[in-house]
N, C-alpha and C positions, 0 to 999 in steps of 0.2 A: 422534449426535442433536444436532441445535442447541438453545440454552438463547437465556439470554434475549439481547436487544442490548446489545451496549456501547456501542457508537460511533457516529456517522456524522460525513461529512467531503464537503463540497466545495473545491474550490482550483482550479488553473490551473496548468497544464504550466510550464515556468520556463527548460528547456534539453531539447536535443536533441543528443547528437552519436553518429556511428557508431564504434564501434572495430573493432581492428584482427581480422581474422577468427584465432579458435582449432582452426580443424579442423571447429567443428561445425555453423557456418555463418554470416550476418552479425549482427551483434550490435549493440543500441542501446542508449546509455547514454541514461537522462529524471531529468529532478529536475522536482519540485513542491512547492508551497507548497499550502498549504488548511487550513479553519477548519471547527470542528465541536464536537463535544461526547462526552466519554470519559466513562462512569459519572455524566453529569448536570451536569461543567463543562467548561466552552469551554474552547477550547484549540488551538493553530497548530502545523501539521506541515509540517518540511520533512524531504522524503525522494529519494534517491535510488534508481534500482533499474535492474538490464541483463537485458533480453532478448533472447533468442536463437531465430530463425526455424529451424523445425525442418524436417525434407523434407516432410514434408504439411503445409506454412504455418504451422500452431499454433504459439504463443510458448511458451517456458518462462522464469522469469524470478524473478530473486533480488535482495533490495533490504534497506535498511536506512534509519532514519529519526530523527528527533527532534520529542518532542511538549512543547510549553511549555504553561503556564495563566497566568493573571493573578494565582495567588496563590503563583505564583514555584517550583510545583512543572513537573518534568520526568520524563521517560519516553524508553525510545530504544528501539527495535521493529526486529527482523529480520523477513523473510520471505521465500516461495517461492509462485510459481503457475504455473498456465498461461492463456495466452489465447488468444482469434482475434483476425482480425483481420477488421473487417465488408469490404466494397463501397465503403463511403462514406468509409474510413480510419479507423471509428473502430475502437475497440481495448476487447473484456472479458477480464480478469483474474477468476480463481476461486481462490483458497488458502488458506495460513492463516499467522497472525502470533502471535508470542512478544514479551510485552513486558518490558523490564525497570525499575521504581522504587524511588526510596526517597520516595516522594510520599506519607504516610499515606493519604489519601483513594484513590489507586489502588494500593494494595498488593495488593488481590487479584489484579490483573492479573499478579502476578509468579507464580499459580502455576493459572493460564491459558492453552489452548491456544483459539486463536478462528480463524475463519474471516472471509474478508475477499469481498467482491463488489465489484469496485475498474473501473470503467468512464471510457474518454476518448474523447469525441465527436470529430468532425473539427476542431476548433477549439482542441483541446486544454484545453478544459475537464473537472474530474475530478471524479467521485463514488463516495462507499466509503461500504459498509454493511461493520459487523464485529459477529459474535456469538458469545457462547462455544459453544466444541464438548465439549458433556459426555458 
């Protein structure tokens, strides 16, 4: 069942590149930047993450990240999803993310599993909604 929102985030795609295929099909490495708000303060993520096109097109895709605030706290978050991918190139991601702090103000996230709705338009602009999964 989903709880309340923690998060949201927009940013901008930052790099692209293919690697080299593993057996399971072609694979894309993406990094991004984006600003938003975790438990009520701002805060700038950079995150990288690789997908992999699966035989019925759907993405599956594993990433990891770093999140700063202005009041000098940090966070650094794995995760896992799957996406599609639309017509128009853009791309949705559905999963969920594990964070890890020692930020007083986000310490609960350390013992949080949350769901992520992580979306990039053809233009590689990005937006994420995350909510705890209780």
């Amino acid at each position: 069942m989903l709880g309340d929102e923690i998060g949201e985030e927009t940013g901008k795609v930052t790099v692209r590149r293919v690697l080299p295929c593993q057996g399971s099909g072609p694979m894309m490495e993406t990094s991004f930047q984006a600003q938003g708000s975790i438990l009520g303060i701002a805060h700038q993520t950079t995150g990288t993450y690789t997908s992999t096109i699966r035989p019925d097109g759907s993405l599956i895709g594993s990433g990891q990240g770093l999140v700063m605030n202005a009041e000098g706290g940090t966070a650094s978050w794995v995760g896992q999803g799957v996406g599609l991918i639309g017509k128009d190139g853009s791309v949705r991601y559905r999963g969920a993310i594990f964070y890890q702090t020692a930020f007083p103000k986000w310490a609960r996230l350390n013992s949080v599993a949350a769901v992520f709705e992580y979306d990039v338009d053809p233009q590689g602009n990005t937006k994420a909604q995350i909510s705890e999964w209780k």
